[in-house]
KEVOVO-61822 format. One line per 3 residues: number of its first residue (from 1); for each residue y, x negated, z negated of C-alpha. Coordinates in Angstrom, 2 decimals. Each point is the difference from the previous one (the first is absolute). Layout:
BEGIN
NUM> Y,X,Z ~ ... .
***
This chain:
BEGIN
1> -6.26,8.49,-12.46 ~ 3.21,-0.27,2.67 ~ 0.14,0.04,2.99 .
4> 2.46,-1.05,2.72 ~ -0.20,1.05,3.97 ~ 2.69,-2.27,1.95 .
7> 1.34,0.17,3.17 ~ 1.60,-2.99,1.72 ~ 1.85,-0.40,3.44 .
10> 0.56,-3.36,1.24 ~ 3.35,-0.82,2.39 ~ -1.44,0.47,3.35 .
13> -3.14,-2.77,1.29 ~ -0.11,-1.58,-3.63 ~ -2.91,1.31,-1.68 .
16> -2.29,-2.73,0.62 ~ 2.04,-1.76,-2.00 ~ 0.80,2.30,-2.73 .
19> -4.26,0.02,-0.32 ~ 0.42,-3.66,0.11 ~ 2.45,-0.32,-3.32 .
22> -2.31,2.60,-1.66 ~ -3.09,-2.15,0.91 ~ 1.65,-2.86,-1.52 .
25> 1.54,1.96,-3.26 ~ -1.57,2.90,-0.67 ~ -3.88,-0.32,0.71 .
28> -0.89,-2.44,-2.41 ~ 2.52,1.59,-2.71 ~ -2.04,2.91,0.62 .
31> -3.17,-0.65,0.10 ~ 0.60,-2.44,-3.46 ~ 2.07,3.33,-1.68 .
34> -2.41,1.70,-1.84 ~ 2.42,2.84,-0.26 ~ -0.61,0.82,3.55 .
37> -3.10,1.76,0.02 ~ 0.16,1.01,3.74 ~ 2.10,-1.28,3.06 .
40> 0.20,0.80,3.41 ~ 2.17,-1.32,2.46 ~ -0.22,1.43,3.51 .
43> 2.17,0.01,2.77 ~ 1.73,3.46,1.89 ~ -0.48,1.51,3.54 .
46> 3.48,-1.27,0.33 ~ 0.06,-3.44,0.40 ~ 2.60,-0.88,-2.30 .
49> -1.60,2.16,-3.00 ~ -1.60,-1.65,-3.32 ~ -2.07,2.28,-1.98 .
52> -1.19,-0.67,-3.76 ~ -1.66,2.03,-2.85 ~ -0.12,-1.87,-2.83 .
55> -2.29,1.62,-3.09 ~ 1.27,-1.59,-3.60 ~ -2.23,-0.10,-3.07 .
58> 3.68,1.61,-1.60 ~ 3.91,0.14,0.58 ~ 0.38,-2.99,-1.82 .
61> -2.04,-2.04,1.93 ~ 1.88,1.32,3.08 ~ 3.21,-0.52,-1.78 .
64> -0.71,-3.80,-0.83 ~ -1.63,-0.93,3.18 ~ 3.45,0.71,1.49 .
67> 1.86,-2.54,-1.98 ~ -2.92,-2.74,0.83 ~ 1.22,-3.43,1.48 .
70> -2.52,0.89,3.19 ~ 1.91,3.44,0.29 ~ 3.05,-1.34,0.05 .
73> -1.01,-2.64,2.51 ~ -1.21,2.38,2.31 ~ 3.64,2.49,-0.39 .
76> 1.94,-3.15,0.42 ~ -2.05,-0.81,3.72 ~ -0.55,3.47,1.33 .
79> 3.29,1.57,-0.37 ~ 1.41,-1.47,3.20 ~ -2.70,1.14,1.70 .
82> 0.12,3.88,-1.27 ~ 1.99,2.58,1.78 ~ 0.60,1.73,-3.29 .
85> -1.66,-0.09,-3.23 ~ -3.39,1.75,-0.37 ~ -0.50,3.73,-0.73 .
88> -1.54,0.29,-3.00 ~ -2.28,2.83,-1.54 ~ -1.27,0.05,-3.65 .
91> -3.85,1.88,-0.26 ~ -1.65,1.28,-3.23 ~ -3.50,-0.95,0.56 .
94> -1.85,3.24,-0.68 ~ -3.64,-1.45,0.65 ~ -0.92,-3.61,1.51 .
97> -3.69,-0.65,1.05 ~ -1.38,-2.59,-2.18 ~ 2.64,-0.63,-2.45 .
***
């Protein structure tokens, strides 16, 4: 397994519509990747904060999602409204419950 924890900060008043491209992208690419095996998207205690854990069956399912036509949809809308791009941190699963 692989697993990804991202940070994203939206310019200033804009994340409604960040969450509104991802709706519109990134849900349904999700939930129809089996490679994804867990997703959650939640928002930060500052209002301009994204936050996403994304659990992969593997790296190269992680790897190839990121060159899907959805993916690139969704980069292409949301980064006007990002203040920078998103911290990133890779996790070796050690135990997950119910996999």
């Amino acid at each position: 397994m692989h697993a990804l924890f991202l940070t994203h900060s939206s310019t200033p008043g804009r994340r409604d519509e960040l969450e509104a491209v991802w709706r519109r992208h990134m849900m349904p690419a999700i939930d129809a990747n089996d490679g994804h095996l867990v997703y959650i998207y939640s928002f930060g205690t500052d209002p301009d904060t994204v936050g996403a854990f994304q659990l992969y069956r593997s790296k190269e399912d992680a790897d190839a999602f990121v060159q899907s036509p959805a993916y690139l949809a969704y980069l292409n809308e949301a980064r006007p409204l990002l203040a920078h791009d998103p911290d990133v941190t890779i996790l070796e699963p050690r135990w997950v419950k119910g996999a």
